[in-house]
C-alpha positions as CSV (number, residue, x, y, z in Angstrom):
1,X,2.8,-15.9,-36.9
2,X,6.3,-16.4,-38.6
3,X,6.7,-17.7,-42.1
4,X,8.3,-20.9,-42.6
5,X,11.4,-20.3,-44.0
6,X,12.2,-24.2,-45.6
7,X,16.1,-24.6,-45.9
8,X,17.6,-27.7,-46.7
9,X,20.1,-29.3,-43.9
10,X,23.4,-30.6,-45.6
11,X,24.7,-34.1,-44.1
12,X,28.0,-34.1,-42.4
13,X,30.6,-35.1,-44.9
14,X,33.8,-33.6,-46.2
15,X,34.0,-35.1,-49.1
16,X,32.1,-34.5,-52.2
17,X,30.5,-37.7,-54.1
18,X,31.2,-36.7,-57.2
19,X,35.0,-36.2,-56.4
20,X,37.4,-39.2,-57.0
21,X,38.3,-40.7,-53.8
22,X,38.8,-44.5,-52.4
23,X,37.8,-45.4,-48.5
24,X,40.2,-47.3,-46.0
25,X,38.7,-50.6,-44.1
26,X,40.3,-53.1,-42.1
27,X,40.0,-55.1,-44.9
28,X,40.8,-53.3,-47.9
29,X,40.6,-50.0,-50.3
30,X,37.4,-49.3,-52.2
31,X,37.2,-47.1,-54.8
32,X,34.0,-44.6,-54.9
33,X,31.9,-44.6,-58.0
34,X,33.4,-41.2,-59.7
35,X,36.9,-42.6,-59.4
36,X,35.5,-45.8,-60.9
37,X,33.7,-44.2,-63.7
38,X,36.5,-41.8,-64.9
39,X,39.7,-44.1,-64.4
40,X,37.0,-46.6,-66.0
41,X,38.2,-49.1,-63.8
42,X,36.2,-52.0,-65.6
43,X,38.6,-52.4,-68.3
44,X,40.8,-53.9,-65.4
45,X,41.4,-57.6,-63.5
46,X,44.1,-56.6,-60.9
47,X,46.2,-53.5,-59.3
48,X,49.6,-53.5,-57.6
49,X,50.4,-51.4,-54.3
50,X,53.4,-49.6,-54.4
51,X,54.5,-47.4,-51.6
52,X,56.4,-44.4,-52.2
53,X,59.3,-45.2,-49.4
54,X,61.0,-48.6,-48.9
55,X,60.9,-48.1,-44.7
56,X,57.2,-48.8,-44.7
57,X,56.4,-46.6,-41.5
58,X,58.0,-43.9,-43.4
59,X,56.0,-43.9,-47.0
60,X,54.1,-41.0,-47.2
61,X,51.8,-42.0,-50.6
62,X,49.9,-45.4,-51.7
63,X,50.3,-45.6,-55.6
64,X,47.9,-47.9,-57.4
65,X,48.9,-49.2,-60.9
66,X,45.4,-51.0,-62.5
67,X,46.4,-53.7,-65.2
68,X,45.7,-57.0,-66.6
69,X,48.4,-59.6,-65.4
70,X,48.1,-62.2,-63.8
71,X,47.4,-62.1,-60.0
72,X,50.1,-63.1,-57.7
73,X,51.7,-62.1,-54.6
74,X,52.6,-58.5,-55.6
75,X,49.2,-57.5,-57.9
76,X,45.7,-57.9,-55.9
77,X,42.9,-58.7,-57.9
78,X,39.7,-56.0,-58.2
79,X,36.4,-57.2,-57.0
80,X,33.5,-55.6,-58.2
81,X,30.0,-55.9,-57.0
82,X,27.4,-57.8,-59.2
83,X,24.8,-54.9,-59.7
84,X,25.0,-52.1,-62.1
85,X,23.2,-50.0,-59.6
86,X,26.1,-48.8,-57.7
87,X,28.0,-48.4,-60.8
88,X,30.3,-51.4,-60.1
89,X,32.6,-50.0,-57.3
90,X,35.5,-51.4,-57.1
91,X,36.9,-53.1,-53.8
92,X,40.4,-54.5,-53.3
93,X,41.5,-56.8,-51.0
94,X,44.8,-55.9,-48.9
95,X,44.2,-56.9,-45.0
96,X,48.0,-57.3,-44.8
97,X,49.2,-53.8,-46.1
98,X,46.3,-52.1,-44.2
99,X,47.5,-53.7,-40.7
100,X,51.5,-53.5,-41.0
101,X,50.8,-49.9,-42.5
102,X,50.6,-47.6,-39.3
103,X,49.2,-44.7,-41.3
104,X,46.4,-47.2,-43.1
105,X,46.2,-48.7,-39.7
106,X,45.2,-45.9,-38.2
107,X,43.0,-44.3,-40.7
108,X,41.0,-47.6,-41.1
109,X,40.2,-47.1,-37.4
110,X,38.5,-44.0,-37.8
111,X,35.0,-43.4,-38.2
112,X,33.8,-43.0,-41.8
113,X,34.2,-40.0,-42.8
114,X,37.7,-40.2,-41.9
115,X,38.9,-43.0,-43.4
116,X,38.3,-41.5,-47.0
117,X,41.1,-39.7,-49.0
118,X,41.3,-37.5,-52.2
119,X,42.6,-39.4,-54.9
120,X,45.2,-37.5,-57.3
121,X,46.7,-37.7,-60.6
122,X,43.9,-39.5,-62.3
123,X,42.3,-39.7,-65.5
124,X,40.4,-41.1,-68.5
125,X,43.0,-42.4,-70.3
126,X,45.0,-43.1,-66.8
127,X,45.9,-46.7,-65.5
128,X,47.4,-45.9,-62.1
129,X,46.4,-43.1,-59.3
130,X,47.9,-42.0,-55.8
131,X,46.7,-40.5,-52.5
132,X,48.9,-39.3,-50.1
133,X,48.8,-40.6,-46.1
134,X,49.2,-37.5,-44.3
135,X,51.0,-37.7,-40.8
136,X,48.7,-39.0,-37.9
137,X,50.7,-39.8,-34.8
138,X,50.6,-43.7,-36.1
139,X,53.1,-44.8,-33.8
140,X,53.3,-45.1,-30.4
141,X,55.7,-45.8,-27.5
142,X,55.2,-45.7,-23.4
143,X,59.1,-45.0,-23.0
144,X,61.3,-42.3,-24.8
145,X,64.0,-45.1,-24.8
146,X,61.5,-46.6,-27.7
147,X,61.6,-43.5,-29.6
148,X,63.4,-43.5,-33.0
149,X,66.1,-40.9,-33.7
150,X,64.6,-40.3,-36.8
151,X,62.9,-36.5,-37.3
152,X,58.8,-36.1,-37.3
153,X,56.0,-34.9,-35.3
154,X,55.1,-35.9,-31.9
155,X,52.7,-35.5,-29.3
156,X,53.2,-36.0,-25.2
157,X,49.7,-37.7,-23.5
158,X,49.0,-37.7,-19.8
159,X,46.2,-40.3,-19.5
160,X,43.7,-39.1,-22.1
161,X,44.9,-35.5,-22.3
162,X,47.5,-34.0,-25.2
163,X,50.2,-32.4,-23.2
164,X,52.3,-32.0,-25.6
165,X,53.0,-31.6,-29.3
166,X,56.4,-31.1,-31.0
167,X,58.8,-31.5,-34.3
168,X,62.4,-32.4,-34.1
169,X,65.5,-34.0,-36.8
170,X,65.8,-36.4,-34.0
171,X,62.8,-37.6,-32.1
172,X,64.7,-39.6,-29.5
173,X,67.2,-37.0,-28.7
174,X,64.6,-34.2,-28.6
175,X,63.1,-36.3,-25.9
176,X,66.1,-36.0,-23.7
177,X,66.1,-32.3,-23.3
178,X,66.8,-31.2,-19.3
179,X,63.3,-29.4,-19.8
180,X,61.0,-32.6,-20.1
181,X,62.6,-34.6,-17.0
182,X,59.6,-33.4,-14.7
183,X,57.1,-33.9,-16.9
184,X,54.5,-36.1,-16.4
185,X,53.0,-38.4,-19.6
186,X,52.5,-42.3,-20.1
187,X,52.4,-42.2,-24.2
188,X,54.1,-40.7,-26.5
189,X,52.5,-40.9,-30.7
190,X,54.5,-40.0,-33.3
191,X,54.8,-40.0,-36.9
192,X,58.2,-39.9,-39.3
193,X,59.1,-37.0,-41.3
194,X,62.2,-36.2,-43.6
195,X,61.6,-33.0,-44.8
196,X,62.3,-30.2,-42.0
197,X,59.9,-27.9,-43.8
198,X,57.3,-30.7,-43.4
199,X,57.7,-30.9,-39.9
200,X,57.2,-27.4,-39.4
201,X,54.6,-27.2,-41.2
202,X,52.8,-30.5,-39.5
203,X,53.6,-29.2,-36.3
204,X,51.9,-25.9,-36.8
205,X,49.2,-27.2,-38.1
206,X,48.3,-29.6,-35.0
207,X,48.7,-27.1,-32.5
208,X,46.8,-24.8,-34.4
209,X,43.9,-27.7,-34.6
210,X,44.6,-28.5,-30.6
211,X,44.3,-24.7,-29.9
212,X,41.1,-24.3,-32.4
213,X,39.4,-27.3,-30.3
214,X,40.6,-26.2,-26.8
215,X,40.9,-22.6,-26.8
216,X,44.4,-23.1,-25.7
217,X,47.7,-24.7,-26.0
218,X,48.5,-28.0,-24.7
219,X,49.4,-27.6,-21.0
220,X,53.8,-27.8,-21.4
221,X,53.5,-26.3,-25.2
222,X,52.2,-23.3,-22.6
223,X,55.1,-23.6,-20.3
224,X,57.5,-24.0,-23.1
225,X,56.1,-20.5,-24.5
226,X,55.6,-21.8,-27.9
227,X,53.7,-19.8,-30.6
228,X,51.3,-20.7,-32.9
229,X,52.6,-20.4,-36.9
230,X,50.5,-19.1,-39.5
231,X,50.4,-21.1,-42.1
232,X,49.0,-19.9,-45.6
């Protein structure tokens, strides 16, 4: 007879509770209990929302600045739950920014796991933190007439299947190349990026996940001969 080998079976998280982080709902932000404990968010009444780009769909990080004025329009007030137990989390309230976000939108959407985000530049002594919102095809047209001409990332579907996935300074007239007029899609998702070097690096990094999850490229990536970048 074999010996019992007892091993403990990790649950499936990517994020570690005792690492600062806040979690996207439909109706708000709430901060976990290490970010609460070392910004010592108890010694404040309200936070204001700053994005780091005035073109909403374009911001690219959610800075929160704790303090103690009064609440109004532009500074939401912290709710905190009435029990010491779980260390008096921190919850605020921002429906509005969450819906006409497309990147909150769109996180707050996903499953659990996926709506939290690694908090940076925080601290004892700190009254304000940021976390960045990472591209995640947001937006989303039915007709390259709709596109922006605006650069980012962007991905072709045919019904439920990725077809496509690209980068371009100008999504709308990247759209127009001769090469795409037979091909077949109903949606096209995007997200805006300035940075060239971003895009590149975005664009890599989804086919490389698409390829990774498929065991191949998407089906006019293929045709296109496109190759995969390594990225460090």
């Amino acid at each position: 007879m074999n010996k019992d080998i007892w091993t403990c079976w990790k649950r499936d998280s990517h994020f570690r509770l005792t690492e600062p982080s806040i979690t996207i709902s439909k109706d708000g932000i709430t901060f976990n209990a290490s970010l609460n404990k070392i910004v010592d968010v108890t010694r404040f009444l309200n936070v204001m929302i700053e994005l780091n780009h005035p073109d909403n769909e374009q911001a690219s990080k959610v800075r929160f600045v704790l303090n103690n004025y009064e609440e109004s329009e532009k500074n939401f007030k912290i709710t905190r739950a009435r029990t010491n137990e779980d260390n008096r989390r921190g919850f605020v309230a921002c429906r509005n920014l969450i819906q006409f976000q497309p990147k909150l939108k769109r996180l707050s959407e996903n499953k659990r796991s996926g709506r939290r985000l690694e908090v940076k530049r925080f601290g004892k002594d700190a009254n304000s933190f940021y976390f960045d919102l990472n591209p995640c095809f947001e937006s989303s047209v039915t007709s390259t007439a709709d596109l922006p001409t605006l650069g980012g990332v962007y991905r072709y579907f045919d019904k439920a299947e990725v077809v496509y996935i690209g980068r371009g300074k100008n999504i709308k007239s990247r759209s127009k190349d001769v090469q795409r007029n037979n091909w077949v899609f109903d949606k096209i998702e995007y997200s805006l990026i300035s940075e060239e070097a971003d895009q590149v690096l975005w664009e890599s990094n989804f086919i490389e996940a698409f390829k990774k999850e498929f065991g191949r490229l998407p089906r006019y990536n293929e045709q296109s001969g496109a190759q995969i970048l390594q990225l460090n």
